[in-house]
N, C-alpha and C positions, 0 to 999 in steps of 0.2 A: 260478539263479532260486530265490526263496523261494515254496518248492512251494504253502505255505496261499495264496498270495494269487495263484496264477498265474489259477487259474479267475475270478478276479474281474476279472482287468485286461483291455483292449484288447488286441487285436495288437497286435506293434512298427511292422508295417506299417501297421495303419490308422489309426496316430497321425500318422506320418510323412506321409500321403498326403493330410491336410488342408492341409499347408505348402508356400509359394511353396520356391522354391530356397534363399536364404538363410538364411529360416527352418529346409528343414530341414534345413541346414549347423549350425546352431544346435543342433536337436534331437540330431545324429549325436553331435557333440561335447561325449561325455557325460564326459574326462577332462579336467580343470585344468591348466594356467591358460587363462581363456577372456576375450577383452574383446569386447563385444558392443555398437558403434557404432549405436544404434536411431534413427533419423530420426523427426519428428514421426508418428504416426499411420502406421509401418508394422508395428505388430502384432507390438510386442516382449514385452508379457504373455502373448499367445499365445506365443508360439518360447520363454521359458521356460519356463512351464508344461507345453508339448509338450515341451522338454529334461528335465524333473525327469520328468514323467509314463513317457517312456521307456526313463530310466535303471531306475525301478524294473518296468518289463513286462520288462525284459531280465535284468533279477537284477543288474544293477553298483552299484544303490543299495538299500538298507533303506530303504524309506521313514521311518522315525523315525530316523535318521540325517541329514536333509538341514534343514538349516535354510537359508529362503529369509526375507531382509531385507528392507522396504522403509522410507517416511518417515511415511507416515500408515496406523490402522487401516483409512482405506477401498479402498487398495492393497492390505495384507493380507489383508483380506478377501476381494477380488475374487480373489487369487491361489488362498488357500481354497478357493472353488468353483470356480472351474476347474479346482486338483486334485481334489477332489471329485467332476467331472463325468468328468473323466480318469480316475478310478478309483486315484489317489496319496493316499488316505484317511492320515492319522499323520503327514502332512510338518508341519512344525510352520511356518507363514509367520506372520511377526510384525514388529512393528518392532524398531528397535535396543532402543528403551526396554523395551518389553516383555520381548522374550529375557531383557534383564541383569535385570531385575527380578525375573525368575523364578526365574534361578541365585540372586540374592540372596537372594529369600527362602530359597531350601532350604539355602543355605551359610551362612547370616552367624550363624544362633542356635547350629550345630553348633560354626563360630570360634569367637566372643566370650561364646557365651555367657547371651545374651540377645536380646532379638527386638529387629529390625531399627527405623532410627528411621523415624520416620512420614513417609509422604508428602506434603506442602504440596503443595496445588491452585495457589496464587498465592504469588511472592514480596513481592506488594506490602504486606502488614500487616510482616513482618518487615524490608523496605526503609523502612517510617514507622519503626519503631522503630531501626533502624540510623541513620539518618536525625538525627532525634532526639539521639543518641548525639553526633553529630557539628555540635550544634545548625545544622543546616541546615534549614530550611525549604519542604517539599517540595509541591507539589500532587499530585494524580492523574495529569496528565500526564506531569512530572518523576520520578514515581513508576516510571510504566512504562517509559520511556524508562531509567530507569536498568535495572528488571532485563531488559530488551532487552540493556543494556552488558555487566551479569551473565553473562547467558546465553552473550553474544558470548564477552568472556573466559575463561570456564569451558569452553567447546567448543573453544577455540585453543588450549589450557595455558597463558595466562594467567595467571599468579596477581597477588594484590593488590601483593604488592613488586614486580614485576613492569609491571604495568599502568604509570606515570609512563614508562615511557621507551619500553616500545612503543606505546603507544596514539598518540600522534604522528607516532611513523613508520608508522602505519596507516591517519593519517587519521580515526583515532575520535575523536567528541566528544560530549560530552550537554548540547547546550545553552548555555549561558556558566559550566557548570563547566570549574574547571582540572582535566586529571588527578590532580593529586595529592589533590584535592576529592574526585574519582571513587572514586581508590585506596580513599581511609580509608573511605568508605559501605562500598563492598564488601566492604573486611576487618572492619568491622563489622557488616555482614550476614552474613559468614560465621561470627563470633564469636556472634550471637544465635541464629545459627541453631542450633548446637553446644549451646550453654547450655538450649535449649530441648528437645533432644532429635527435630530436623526432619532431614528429607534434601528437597530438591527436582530435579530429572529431572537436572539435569545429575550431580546426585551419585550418583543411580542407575549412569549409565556409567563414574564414576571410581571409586564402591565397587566394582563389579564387576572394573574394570582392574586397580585395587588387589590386590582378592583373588587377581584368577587369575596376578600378577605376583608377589605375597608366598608364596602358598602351591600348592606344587606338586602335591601329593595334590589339592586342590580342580581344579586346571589339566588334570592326567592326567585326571581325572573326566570334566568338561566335553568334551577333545576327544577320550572315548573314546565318548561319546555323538553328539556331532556329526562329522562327517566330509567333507561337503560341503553346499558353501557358495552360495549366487547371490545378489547383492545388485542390487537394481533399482532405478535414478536415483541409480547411484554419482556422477554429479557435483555433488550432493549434498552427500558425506560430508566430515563436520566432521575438525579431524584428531583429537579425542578418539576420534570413532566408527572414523575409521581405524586408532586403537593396540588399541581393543580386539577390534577386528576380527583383527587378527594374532596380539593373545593367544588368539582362538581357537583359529585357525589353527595356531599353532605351530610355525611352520616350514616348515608342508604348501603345497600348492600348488592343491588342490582346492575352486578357486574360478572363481566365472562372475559378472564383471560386468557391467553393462547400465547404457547413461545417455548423452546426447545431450550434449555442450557447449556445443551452438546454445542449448539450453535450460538455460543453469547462470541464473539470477536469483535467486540468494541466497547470494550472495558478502557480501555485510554483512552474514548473520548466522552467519559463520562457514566456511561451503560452499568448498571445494578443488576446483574441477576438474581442477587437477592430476593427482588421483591418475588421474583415468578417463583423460589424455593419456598421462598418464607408465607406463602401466600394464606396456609393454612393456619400461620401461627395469628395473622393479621384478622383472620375472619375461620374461625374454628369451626363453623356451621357449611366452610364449603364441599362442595361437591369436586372431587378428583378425578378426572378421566385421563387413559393415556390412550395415546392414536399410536398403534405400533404397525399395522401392515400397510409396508412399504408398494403405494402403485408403480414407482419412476424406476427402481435400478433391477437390474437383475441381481439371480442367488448370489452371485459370484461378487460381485460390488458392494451387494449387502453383508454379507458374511466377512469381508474384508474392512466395512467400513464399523462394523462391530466387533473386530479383534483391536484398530488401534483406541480405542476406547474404555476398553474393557480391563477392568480390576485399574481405573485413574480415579482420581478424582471430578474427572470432566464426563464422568460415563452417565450417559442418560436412559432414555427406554430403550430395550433390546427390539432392533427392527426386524419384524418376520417378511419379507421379501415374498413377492405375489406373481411377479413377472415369470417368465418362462426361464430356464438357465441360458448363459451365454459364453463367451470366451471366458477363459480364466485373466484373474488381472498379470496383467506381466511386469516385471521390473528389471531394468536395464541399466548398468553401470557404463557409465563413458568416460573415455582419456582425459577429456579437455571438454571445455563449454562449447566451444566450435563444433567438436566431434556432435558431442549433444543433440545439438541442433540439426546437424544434418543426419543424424539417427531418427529424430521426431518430422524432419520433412519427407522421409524415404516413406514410414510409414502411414505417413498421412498421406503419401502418393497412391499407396495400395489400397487406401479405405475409398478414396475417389473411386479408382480403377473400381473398386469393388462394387460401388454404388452408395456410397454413404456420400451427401452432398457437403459442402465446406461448411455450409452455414453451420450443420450438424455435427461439427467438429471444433472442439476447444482446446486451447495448449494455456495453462495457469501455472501461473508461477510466485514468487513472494513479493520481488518488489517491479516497479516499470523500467529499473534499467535492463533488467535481463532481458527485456522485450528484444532489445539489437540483435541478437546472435541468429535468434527465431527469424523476426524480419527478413535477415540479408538470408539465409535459408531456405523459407518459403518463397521468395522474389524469385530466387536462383531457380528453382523449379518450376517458375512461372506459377506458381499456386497463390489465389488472390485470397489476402487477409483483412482484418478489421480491427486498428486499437478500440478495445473498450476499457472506458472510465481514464484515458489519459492519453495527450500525443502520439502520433508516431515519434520514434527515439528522435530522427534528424527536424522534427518539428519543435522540440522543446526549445526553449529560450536558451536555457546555459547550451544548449546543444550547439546553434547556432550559431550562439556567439563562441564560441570555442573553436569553430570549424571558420570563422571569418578570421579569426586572430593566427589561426592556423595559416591560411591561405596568406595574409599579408606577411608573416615572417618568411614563407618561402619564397615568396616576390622579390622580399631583399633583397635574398639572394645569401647573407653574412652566415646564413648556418650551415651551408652547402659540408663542410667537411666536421661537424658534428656528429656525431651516432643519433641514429631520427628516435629513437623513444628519450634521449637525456632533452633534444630540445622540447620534446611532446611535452614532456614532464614541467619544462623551466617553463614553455610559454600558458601551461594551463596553472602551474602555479601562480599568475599574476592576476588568472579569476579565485584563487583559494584554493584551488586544489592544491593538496598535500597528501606524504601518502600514508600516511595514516588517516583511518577513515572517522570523519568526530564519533564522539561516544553517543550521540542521543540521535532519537530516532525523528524524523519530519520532511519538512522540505528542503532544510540544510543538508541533511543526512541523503536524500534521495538525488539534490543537484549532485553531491560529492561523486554517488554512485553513477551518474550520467557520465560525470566527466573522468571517471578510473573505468568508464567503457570505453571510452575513448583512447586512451592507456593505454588498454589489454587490446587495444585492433593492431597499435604502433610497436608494441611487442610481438605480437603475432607475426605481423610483415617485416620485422625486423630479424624474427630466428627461422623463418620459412625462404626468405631472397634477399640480397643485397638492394639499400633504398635509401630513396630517401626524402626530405619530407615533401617533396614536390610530386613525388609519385605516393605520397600515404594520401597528400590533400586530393589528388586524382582519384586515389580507391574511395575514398568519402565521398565525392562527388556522385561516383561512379555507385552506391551503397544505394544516397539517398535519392538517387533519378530512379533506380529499380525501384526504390519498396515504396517512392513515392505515385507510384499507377493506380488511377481510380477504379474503385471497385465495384460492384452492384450489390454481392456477396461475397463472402469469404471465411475462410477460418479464423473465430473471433481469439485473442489475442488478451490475456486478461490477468491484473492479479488476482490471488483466491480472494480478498477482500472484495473487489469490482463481479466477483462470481455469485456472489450471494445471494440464491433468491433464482436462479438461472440453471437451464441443463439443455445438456446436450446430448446427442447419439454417442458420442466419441470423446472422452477425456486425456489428457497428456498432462500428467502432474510431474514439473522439468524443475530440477535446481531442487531437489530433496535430497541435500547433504547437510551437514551441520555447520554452524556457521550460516548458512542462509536458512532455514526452516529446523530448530529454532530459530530466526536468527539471533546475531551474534550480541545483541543489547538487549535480549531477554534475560534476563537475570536471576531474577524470585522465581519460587518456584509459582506463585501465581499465573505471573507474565510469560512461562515457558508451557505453561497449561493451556494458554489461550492460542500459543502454536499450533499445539497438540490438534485443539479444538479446529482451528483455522484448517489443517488438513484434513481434517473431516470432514468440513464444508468443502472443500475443494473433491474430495471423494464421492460424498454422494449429490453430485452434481453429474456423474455419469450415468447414461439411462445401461448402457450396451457394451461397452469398449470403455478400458480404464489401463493406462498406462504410466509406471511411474519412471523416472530417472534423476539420476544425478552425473555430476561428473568426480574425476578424482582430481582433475589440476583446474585453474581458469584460463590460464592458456595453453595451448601448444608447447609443448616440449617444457612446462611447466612443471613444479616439483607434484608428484601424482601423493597428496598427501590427505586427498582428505576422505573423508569417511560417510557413507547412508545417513540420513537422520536417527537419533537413538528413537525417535517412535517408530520406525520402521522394524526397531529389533524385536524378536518371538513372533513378528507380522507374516516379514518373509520365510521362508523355511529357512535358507542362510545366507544373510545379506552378502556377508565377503565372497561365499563362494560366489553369487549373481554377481557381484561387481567383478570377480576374475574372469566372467565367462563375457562379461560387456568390453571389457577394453578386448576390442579388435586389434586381430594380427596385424593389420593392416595398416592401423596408428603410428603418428611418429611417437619415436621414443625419446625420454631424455636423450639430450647431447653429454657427455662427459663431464661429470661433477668439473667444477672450478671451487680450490679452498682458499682457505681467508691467507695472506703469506705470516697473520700474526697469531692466531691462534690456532690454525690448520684446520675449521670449519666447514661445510661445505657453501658453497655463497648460492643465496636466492634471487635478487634483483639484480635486471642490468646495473642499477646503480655501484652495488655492490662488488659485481664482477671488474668492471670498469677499474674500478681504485683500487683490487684485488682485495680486499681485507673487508670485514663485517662491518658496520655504521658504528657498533659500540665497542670497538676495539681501538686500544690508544696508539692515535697519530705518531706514522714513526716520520712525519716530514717536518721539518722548520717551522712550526706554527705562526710567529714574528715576520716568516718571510711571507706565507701565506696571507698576513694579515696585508704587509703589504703590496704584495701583487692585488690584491682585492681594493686597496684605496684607488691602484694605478688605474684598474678596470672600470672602476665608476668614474674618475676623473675622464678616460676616455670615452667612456658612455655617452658621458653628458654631452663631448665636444662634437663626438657625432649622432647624438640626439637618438641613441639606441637605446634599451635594455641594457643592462649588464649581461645580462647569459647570454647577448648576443655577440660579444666580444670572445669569452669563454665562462663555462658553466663552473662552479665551485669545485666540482669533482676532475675538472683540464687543471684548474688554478694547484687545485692541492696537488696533484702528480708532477708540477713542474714545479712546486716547494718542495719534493719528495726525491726527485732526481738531479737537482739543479744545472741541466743541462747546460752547456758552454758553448755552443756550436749550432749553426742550422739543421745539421744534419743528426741532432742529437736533440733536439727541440721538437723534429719531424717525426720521431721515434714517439710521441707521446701521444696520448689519444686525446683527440679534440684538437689535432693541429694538422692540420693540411697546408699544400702551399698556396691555399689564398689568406690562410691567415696569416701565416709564419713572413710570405710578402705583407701584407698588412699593419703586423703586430710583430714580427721576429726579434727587429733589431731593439724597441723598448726593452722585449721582456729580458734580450738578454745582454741589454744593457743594466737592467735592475737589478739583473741575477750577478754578474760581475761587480 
């Protein structure tokens, strides 16, 4: 015992005597190697904090000796005061970045000589100018997405020669670059970076590995100071964080891991669960504990969130559930995303009325564009919410700009006799939307999903009232003054990934159909596992109230095609029949098939219906003429310093190559010609067409 600090610590026993069994198997086993299989919510920050707190009531640890790891400062933190409260004052808990940040700075100006390079907040200014370098032409998107790649790479070892031949056996992609595209940015980011005199986070853990790898004075130092080790959500750890983990170490054994594999969902950026399985193969002498009762969910929540798990691959310790019973979980099938949403706001009106407070209430979903629907939903009921981990929808950047670009074509005025979702479509396509959605998943993939929210509001107002786009930019306006009201508290508003580590009184798990959860670019069956898992984590994040839904269309009077996630199947007792008994009477229903006039299909998109015929069905109009009406249009464009689609969109051009009308009144007959254009434009086209 370290006599100054005996008077100040707990007993050993009356540390011991706040823990279930396992727990205080946990605490007892105060010497390395220790792997500590923690189930959702059964109070695995407590059993380490009880294990550090007791090593040093007992004298087998120095409190400034033990360095305790996690992923985020508010992990650290928490562990902080709870040593704190335990009376483990000096333990130093911190994350990986932080620790190595700290040896660095006290060791790198004593090495080299000079003080350390600076730390970059963002890689993205030194990714434009790598960029640049490689004259590539990068947006903001593309931007992040790459140093997401960065990142990924740099925590795998990775390197840029490197990168071409693994990043395909990985499955990695940025969008429609090729790897070897990827490579050069990278090694020219790492090249500017150097030139500049930057270090950014990842370099922080390879200077460090570096150093305690290069120089052994420095290495003796470090693990004469540290001694023992606990790392929390080791399924987590990248394998960068795992080399320098062992250069702590050294050799030693006096280590205690903690980490759930039910819960590994960040495998794409890097994350090894491995290490936390394989743990025993690494160190055959350790000790294995699992934490299986559950304090956080009820019977009901637990028993559900160990059916979607159960007989997978991603199945971890069976949770036995400690809390009292509660509601059963319910799951609701809806028409439409709209409906959806206003399904998920009805009910979280009656948990208010009931006495559950907002704060205590979460609605999770897969990605941040589905946040919109929820948003104008909750505003509508006057019910005040909270984006967590990302903008409000009409705050995002592409958001913005899309709704300014919006508003200025309707000023024009030149679109006024357009159908409002073709120009929605023409004016967002001139930021990259298109409608198919890219293949790969990032901030490419998530702007696309912003701006096909956008889309699906202009189609919605499009098959519910006559409009047009003067009155869409008004309802946008009109969106974002509601859900933009400050709030004090609210219903927080979250993907499952932004949920992790977080719970609430009341869960709404929305958008669990297929196609979005999977979603649709999971592929292997690896990457469709880590869905699996992802809904887990979003499940047992309910303490009391656990709701699921999906929809069958994404908009209103949309084709009702899609289907429950397949991990919901043998979940529910029967998914199809819940989803019969969810689409309300009261829903609009499809409007009357429209077919293709060339192969007799049924048509899905406005685009589609418009031209009357499917997109891969062969042109029955003049192609030659189409081509040239399309020269005429940009010639005119230019003269009056418009768009083309603002003249007419390709899908007006081909119907008036398809009918070759002779006449005004035969010109008027065609979709996309009103009489401000037909005065405008009449007497060209059908001088062309003659």
């Amino acid at each position: 015992m370290f006599p100054a600090l005996s008077a100040l610590l707990p007993a050993p026993d009356d540390l011991l005597g706040a823990l279930d069994p396992e727990q205080r198997r946990v605490a007892e086993t105060l010497r390395g190697p220790v792997r500590v299989l923690a189930g959702a919510g059964t109070g695995k920050t407590r059993a380490i904090t009880h294990r550090i707190a007791h090593g040093v009531a007992t004298g087998v640890y120095a409190p400034t000796e033990v360095l305790a790891l996690s992923f985020t400062t508010r992990a650290a933190g928490e562990m902080r005061g709870r040593l704190r409260l335990l009376g483990a004052t000096g333990v130093q808990a911190r994350t990986f970045h932080s620790a190595a940040l700290r040896q660095l700075r006290f060791f790198w100006p004593r090495i080299h000589g000079h003080e350390l390079p600076t730390l970059v907040e963002s890689k993205l200014g030194l990714l434009a100018t790598a960029a640049r370098r490689r004259r590539l032409t990068a947006d903001q998107a593309l931007l992040r997405d790459l140093a997401s790649e960065v990142e990924w790479a740099k925590v795998s070892n990775v390197s840029p020669d490197d990168y071409p031949r693994i990043a395909p056996a990985r499955g990695r992609a940025v969008g429609d670059l090729t790897p070897e595209t990827v490579a050069g940015v990278f090694d020219s980011y790492e090249e500017t970076k150097r030139d500049q005199g930057r270090m950014d986070m990842e370099d922080v853990l390879l200077f460090t590995a570096g150093m305690l790898a290069d120089d052994e004075r420095v290495a003796a130092q470090v693990r004469q100071q540290y001694k023992w080790f606990v790392v929390d959500e080791f399924q987590d750890v990248s394998p960068l964080q795992y080399a320098l983990l062992e250069l702590w170490l050294g050799g030693r054994d006096e280590l205690c891991v903690v980490g759930d594999p039910a819960q590994t969902i960040y495998s794409f950026a890097g994350a090894q669960a491995s290490y936390l399985r394989e743990f025993s193969s690494r160190f055959p002498e350790a000790a294995s504990i699992d934490l299986v009762r559950n304090y956080r969910s009820s019977p009901e929540v637990v028993g559900f969130a160990n059916k979607v798990l159960a007989g997978t691959p991603s199945q971890g310790v069976q949770l036995v559930a400690q809390r009292p019973s509660g509601p059963v979980v319910t799951a609701q099938g809806c028409p439409d995303e709209v409906a959806e949403a206003q399904h998920v706001a009805g009910r979280i009106a009656e948990l208010r009325a009931a006495g559950t407070p907002a704060s205590e209430i979460a609605v999770l979903f897969r990605i941040n564009a589905q946040s919109e629907a929820f948003e104008d939903a909750l505003a509508g009921r006057g019910i005040p919410y909270v984006i967590r981990g990302a903008a409000r929808f009409f705050d995002r950047p592409e958001v913005r700009q899309a709704v300014t670009l919006l508003r200025g074509t309707a000023r024009g005025g030149q679109s006024a006799d357009e159908p409002l979702v073709d120009v929605v479509r023409a004016t967002l396509g001139g930021m990259g939307w298109s409608p198919e959605a890219p293949t790969s998943r990032g901030q490419t993939r998530d702007r696309w999903e912003s701006l096909q929210a956008l889309v699906d509001q202009a189609v919605e107002l499009a098959t519910t009232e006559a409009s047009d786009l003067g009155a869409f930019v008004d309802e946008l306006d009109r969106r974002a003054s509601e859900q933009h009201a400050p709030v004090a508290e609210g219903v927080t508003l979250a993907t499952l990934h932004a949920a992790k580590g977080l719970e609430w009184d009341a869960v709404f798990l929305c958008g669990m159909q297929e196609g979005t959860l999977p979603i649709v670019y999971a592929e292997t069956p690896a990457e469709v596992e880590e869905e699996r898992r992802l809904l887990y984590v979003g499940i047992t994040r309910a303490r009391r109230d656990l709701s699921i839904s999906w929809s069958a269309a994404r908009n209103p009077g949309g084709r009702a095609s899609r289907k429950p996630s397949r991990f919901l199947d043998g979940v529910l007792r029967d998914p199809r029949a819940v989803q019969a008994r969810g689409t309300e009477p009261g829903a609009r229903r499809n409007r009357r098939a429209v077919h293709c006039r060339e192969c007799g299909k049924p048509l899905d998109t406005a685009a589609q219906k418009k031209i009357g015929r499917c997109a891969d069905c062969p042109a029955s109009y003049d192609e030659e003429l189409f081509e040239a009406l399309r020269t005429w249009r940009r010639e005119r464009a230019g003269d009056d310093e418009v768009p083309p689609y603002v003249v007419f969109t390709d899908a007006t051009l081909q119907l008036i190559a398809e009918h070759r009308p002779s006449t005004d009144a035969g010109l008027l007959k065609i979709a996309g010609v009103g009489p401000t254009k037909l005065e405008k434009y009449g007497a060209e086209v059908l001088a062309l067409l003659a």
